[in-house]
N, C-alpha and C positions, 0 to 999 in steps of 0.2 A: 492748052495750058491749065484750062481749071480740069480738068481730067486728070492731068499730073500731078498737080496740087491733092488732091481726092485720092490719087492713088498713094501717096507719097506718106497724107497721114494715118490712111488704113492699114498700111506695112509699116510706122511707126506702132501704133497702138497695139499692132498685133505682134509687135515683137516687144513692145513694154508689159503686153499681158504672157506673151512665154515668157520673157524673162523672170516679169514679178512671179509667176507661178514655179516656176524652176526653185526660185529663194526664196521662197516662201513654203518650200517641204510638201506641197503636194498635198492638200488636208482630203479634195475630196476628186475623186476620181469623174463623176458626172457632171462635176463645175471643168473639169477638163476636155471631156468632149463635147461640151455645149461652145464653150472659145473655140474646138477646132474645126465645127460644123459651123458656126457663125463667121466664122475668116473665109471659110472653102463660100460661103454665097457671097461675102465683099467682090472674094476676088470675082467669082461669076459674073457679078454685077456690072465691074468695071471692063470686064473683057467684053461684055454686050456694047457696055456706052463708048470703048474706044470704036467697036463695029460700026456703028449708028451715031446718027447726028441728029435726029428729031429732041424736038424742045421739050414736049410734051413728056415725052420720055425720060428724059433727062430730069425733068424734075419732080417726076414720079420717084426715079432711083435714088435718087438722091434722099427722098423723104425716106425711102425705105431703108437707106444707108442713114441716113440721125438714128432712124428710129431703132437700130438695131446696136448702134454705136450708144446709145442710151442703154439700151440692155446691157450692152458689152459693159457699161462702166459701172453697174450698178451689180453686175455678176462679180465683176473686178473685187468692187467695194467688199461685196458679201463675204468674197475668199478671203479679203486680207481682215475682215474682223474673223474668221471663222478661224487663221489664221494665228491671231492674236489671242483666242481664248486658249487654241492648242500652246502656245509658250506659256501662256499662265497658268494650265494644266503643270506642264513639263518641270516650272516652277515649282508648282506645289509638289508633287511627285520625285522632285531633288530634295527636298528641303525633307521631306518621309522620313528617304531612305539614309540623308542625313543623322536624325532621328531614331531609325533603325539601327545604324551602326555605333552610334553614341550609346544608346542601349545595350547594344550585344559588348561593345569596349566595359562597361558599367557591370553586366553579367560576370566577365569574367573576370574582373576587377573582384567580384563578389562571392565568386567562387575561389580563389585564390584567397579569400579574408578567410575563409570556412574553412579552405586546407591548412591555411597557420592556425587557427582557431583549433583546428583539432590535435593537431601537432603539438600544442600550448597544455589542450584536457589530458591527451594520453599523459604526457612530461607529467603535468599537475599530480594523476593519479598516480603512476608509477612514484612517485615520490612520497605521497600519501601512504604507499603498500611498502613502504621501505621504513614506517615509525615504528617504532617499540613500545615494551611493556614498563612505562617507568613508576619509581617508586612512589609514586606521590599520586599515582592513578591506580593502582592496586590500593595504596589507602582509600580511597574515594570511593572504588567500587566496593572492597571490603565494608566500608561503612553504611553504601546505601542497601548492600543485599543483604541485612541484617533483617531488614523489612521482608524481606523474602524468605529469613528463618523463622520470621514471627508463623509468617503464614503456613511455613509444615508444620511447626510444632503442633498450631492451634488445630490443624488439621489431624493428627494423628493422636494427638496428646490424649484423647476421649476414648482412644479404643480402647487399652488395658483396662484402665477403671470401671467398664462396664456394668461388673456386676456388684460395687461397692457402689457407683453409682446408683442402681436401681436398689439397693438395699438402702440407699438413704432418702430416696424417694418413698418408698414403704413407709419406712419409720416414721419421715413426717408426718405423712398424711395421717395415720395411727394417731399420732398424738396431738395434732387437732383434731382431728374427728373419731377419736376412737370408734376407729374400724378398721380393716386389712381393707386395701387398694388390689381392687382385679387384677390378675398377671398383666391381662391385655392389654389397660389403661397405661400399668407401669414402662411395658414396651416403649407404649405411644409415646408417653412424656419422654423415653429415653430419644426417639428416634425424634424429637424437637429438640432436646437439645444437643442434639447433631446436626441438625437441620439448621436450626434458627441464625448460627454459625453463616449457611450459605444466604441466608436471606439479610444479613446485615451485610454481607461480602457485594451482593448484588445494588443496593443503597451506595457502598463506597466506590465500587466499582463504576457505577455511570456515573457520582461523582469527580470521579477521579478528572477528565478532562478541565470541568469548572476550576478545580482549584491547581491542574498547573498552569491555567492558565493566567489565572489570578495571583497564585501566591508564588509560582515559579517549582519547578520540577524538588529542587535541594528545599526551599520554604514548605510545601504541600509535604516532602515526608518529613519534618521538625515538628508541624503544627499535627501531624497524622498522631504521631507519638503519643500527645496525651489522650487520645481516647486507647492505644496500648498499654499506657499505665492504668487507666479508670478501669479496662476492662477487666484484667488481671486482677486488680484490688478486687473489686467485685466475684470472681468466681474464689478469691484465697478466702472472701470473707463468709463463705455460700455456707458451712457448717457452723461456723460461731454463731451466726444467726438464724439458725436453721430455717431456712428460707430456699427448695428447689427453684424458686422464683428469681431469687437473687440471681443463681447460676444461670439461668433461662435470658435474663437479661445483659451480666456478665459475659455470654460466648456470643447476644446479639452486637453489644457494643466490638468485641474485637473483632467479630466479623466484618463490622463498618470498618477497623483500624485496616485489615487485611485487604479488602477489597479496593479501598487505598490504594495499600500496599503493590498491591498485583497490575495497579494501572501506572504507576508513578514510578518506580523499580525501572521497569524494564526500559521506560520510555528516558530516565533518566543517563542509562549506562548505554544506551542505544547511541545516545548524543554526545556521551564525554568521550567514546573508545574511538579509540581509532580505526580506518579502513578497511585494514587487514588484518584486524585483530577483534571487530565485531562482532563475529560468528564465536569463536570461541569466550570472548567475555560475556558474551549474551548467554550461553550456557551454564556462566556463574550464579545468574537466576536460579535453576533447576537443583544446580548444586547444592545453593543454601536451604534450599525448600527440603531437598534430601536429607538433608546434616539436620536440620529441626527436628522431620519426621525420625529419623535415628535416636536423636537426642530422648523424644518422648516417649520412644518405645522401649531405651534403655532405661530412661527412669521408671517406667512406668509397670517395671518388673516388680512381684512380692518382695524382694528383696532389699529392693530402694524406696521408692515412695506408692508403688501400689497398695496399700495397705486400705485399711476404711478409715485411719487416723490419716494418711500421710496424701491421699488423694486430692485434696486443696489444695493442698502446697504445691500437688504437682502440673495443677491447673494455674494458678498465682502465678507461676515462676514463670508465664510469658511475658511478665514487669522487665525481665532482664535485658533480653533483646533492645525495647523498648525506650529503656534508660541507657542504653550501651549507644543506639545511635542517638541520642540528645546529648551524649558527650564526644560522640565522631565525628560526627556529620556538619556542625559549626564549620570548622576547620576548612570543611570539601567547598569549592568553587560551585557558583551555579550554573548551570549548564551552558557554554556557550551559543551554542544554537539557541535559546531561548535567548540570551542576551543580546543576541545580534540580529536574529530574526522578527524575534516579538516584541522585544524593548527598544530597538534599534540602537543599543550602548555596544558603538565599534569597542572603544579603548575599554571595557569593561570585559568585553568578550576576548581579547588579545590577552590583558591579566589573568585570564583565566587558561586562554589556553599555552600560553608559555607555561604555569604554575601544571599542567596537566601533563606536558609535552618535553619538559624539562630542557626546552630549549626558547631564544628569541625566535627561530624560524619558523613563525608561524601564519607563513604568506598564503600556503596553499591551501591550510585546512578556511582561512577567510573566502580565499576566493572559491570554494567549493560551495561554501555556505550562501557565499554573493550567488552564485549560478543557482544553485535551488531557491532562492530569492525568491530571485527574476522569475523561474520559471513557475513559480507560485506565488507571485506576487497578487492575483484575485483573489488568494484564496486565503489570505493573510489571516484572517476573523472568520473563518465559515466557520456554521453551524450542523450539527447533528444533522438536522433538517433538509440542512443543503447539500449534508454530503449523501446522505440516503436519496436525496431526488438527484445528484449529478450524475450522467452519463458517463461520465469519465472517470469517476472512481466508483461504480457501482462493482467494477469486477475487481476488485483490489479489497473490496468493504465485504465482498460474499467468501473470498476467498479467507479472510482475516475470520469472520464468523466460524466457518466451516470447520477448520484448522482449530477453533477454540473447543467445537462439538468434539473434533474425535479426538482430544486430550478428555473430555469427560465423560461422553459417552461411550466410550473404550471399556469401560468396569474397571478402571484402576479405585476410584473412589469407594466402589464396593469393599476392593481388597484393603484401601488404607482405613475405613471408616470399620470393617468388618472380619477383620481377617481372621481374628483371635477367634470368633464365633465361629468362619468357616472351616477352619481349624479342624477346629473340635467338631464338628456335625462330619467330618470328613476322618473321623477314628480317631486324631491325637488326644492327648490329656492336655488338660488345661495350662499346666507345667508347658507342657515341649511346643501347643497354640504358642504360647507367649514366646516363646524362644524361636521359632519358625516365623513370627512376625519379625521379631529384633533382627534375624535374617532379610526379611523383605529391607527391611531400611539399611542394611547392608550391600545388600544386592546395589542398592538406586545408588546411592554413595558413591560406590567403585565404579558403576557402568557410565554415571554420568563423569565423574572423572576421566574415563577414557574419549567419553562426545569431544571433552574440550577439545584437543589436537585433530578429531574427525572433521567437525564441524565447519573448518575452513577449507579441508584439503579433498573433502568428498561433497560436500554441500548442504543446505537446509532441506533438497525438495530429496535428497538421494537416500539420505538418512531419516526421514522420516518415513519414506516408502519401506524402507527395513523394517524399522520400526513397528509399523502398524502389519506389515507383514507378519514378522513373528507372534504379534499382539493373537494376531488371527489364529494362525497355526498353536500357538499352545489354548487360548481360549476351548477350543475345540477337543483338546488333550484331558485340560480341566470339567468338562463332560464327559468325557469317557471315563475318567477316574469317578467322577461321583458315581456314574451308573451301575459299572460293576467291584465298589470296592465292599458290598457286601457279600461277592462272591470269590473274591482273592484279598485276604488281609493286608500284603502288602502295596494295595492298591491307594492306600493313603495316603504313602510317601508319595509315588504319582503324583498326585494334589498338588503334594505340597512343592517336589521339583518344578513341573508345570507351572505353577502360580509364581515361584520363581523367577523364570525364565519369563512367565508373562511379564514381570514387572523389569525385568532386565532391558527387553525390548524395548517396553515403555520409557526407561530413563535413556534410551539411545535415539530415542526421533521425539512422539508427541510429549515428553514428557517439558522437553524446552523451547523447541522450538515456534510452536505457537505463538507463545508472548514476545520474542522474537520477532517473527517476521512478521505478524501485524505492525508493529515499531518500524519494521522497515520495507513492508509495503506503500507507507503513506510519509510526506512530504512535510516540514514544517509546519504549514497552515491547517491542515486538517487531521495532523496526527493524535492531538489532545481527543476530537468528537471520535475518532476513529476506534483509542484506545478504549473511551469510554463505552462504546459500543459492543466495543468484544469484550470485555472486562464482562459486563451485566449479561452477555449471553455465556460465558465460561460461568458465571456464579450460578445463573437458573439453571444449564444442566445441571452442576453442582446442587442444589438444591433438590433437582427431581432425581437424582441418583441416589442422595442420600434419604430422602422419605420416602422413596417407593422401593427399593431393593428389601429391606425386610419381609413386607409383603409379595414382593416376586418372586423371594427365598422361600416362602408359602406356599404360594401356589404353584410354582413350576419345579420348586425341591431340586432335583437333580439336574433340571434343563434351564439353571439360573443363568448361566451364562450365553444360552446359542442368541439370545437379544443383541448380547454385546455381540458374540461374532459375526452377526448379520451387519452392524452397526460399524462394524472395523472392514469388510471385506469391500461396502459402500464409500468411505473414508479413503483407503486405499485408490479406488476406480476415481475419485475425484481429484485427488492428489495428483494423479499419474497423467491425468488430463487437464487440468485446470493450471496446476500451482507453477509458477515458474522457480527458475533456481536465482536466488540471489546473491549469492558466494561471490564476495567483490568487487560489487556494481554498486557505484554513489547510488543515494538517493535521487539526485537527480537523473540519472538512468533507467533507474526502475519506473520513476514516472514517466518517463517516453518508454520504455516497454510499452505500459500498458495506455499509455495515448496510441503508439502505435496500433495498435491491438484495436481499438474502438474507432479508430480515421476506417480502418481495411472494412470492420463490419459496417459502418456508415457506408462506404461504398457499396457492399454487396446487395443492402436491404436500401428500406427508403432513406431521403434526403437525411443529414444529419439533424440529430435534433441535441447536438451540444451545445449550452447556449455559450452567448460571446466572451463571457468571462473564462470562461474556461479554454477558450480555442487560444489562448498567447501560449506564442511558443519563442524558447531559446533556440539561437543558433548552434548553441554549440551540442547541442541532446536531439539534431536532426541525422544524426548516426550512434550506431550505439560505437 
């Protein structure tokens, strides 16, 4: 009986432990054969003791049956916590992939925002490329590129009067110090005040950011104006008081008006044009600068105001410009971008651009301006400083420099500061010099005329490779005429075709585009330090072009030019490599351009070093 009993609860226990192992998923395979090696000696055990009847025996077996059945129950225990860790695993492991899939739901939740998000930007733009040219923004741009004629004028206005000017540089000094003034001094003083011109341009020029940012793009050219009228007074007043000094002073101050000028113009018509119509209004710049330079080569003939009486006045009369936009420009709205960006006056920036746009619908040009916001919203206040250390606009800020080099170092400056001289060193009379230059400012006039309608439908990077191409190719023409036109007489004309077509070229790419696409390389926040940047490096070459071509005209006589073509054939290779097209791309695009562009090289070299302000990104500028 107690055999039965013993056998009865060993084949319970051993089918509670296969059972509970069955349902309990089996966690370890050697907790399994150790139950089925420990069952296989019960049962042994009890097929002995049913054999045998010794006492002694029996309750040997027996101990060794508790003592095994202790194991068994503590093996049991072990599996069923071993057990119970594996469902709180399986737990956590559901609850993940929970986690996982809520995620990846949320992914494409997220991608789907990005598809309507983009859906939203194209619509945006296309409608953007669908605005017009209304009359109330042809006023505005007319009025602020008045500042843009100041600047041909002042530029060209000095070449005719040359040698009236130097004759009254003589006189002075004569009669303070009765004595004649060295030819070579006289030069000198002449080519200062040529020069001094770029050295006050370079002054208003890195200005120029400070005060749009301060006084607002429409306020910086109102308040520019009175040093345009101070300056003009000054060089009208340069003989009644016979003072070359006066004059000396007189072309520094309008150089500061100009240099102004050349950063706050562009930056302003940049902002008010619309989309599809930026490229060719941005070319209205180049325009007015044309029309000036025309203006003062036409006056600047014997026959109007070149004279040694009529020379002042023909300096003075950049008062005009000057006074014309202090009665325009009132009127013009100020820039909405700046209203809405920098001042953050929404309802201010909406009056402006309904009054620009000749309509109420002006939903998309806001929320164009909202997304470059956003997408520069770090960058709200940077400084010169910061943008020259930021990785992120380092390639935007080299490319904006460069583009300002090969408009001045091209040699167009030589031609507009010198032409009438080279003229004449190249066989004309001084008569048909002066008439061959009135040409040059003809030439720019008509060729930039035709940029307008190129400029959007060919591009900025396509037409300037023209550009600086031809620049090249006749450059080179202009050396061969100097070289042998003392051995074929009508190697003169040569010249003078050649320097034509050079300057044709020139008004079809570097001659507008520069100021341009610096404007719209950079992004609300750091467009002011950007312009100011390239403004002050466009003035210094301007300055070293105009004090050192005299002397290079010396020394190198006939090989004046192969500088410049080395200089234009460098230009071109950078362009063709560097510069992207920006023909129709928000600003906000062009900024992911070139984020793009700096994320790829991050990847290729070491770890990024852009720091965190600069890394926020819009969704909607993660495609172009």
């Amino acid at each position: 009986m107690f055999v039965l009993v013993i056998s009865v609860v060993i084949t319970i226990k051993r089918k509670k432990v296969q059972y509970s192992t069955e349902q309990q998923w089996n966690p370890s395979l050697s907790l399994q054969k150790q139950v089925t090696v420990m069952s296989m000696n019960l049962s042994a055990k009890l097929d002995e003791l049913q054999r045998g009847d010794r006492h002694l025996e029996t309750t040997v077996a027996l101990c060794e049956i508790r003592t095994q059945l202790q194991e068994l129950t503590k093996s049991v225990e072990s599996c069923q916590s071993e057990v119970s860790e594996v469902k709180r695993d399986m737990v956590a492991i559901k609850h993940e992939l929970d986690t996982v899939q809520q995620v990846k739901e949320e992914i494409e939740e997220l991608r789907e925002y990005v598809d309507r998000l983009e859906e939203h930007t194209q619509r945006r733009k296309l409608r953007l490329l669908e605005q017009g040219l209304t009359a109330f923004l042809s006023y505005a741009i007319f009025a602020a590129v008045l500042g843009m004629l100041q600047f041909g004028y002042n530029t060209g206005v000095i070449n005719a009067p040359q040698s009236n000017i130097e004759y009254f540089i003589k006189d002075v000094y004569k009669s303070r110090y009765a004595e004649d003034l060295p030819e070579e001094i006289v030069k000198t003083l002449y080519s200062v005040a040529v020069s001094i011109f770029a050295i006050g341009g370079m002054i208003g020029g890195f200005g120029g950011g400070i005060v749009a940012n301060k006084f607002g793009r429409k306020g910086g050219l109102l308040l520019n104006n009175i040093l345009g009228v101070a300056g003009g007074c000054l060089m009208w007043c340069t003989k009644v008081a016979n003072s070359y000094e006066m004059l000396f002073f007189g072309r520094f101050i309008m150089g500061v008006n100009c240099g102004l000028n050349t950063s706050l113009v562009p930056m302003y018509i940049s902002e008010i044009s619309p989309l599809n119509l930026r490229g060719g209004l941005g070319t209205i710049n180049q325009l007015a600068v044309t029309v000036g330079l025309l203006i003062s080569q036409v006056l600047g003939i014997e026959q109007i105001l070149g004279t040694s009486e009529g020379w002042p006045l023909l300096l003075g009369l950049a008062v005009v410009p000057a006074l014309m936009q202090l009665l325009l420009l009132p009127v013009c709205p100020e820039s909405p971008r700046y209203l809405l960006i920098t001042k953050q006056w929404e309802e201010e920036a909406r009056r402006a651009l309904r009054r620009l746009r000749a309509s109420n619908q002006v939903e998309e040009d806001i929320e164009e301006m909202r997304a470059e916001e956003r997408a520069q919203q770090a960058e709200s206040s940077i400084s010169m400083l910061e943008l020259i250390c930021s990785p992120t606009l380092r390639a935007p800020l080299i490319i904006g420099i460069v583009m300002q080099l090969s408009q001045q170092l091209s040699g167009i400056n030589a031609v507009f500061y010198y032409s009438t001289d080279l003229f004449e060193s190249s066989g004309l009379s001084p008569e048909s010099a002066k008439f061959a230059t009135i040409g040059i400012g003809c030439i720019m006039v008509i060729m930039t005329l035709i940029s307008i309608p190129l400029m959007d439908r060919m591009g900025r990077r396509t037409l300037h490779l023209y550009g600086l191409g031809g620049m090249f190719i006749f450059s080179i023409f202009i050396t061969i005429s100097f070289l042998i036109k003392e051995m074929i007489d009508w190697m003169s004309y040569l010249s003078v075709v050649s320097t034509l077509f050079f300057v044709q070229f020139f008004a079809m790419g570097p001659g507008s585009i520069p100021w341009m696409i610096t404007a719209e390389l950079f992004s609300q926040g750091p467009r002011p330090a950007a312009m100011s940047i390239a403004v002050l490096v466009n003035w210094i070459a301007n300055f070293l072009v105009g004090i050192v071509f005299p002397s290079m005209k010396s020394y190198l006589d006939n090989y004046t030019f192969l500088p410049f073509s080395a200089f234009l054939a460098l230009f071109w290779t950078f362009t063709y490599k560097k510069v992207p097209e920006t023909k129709n791309k928000t600003f906000e695009e062009i900024l992911a351009l070139f984020r793009k562009e700096n994320e790829s090289e991050g990847e290729n070299n070491t770890p990024s070093t852009v720091p965190p302000q600069q890394e926020s990104n819009n969704v909607s500028d993660t495609k172009l």
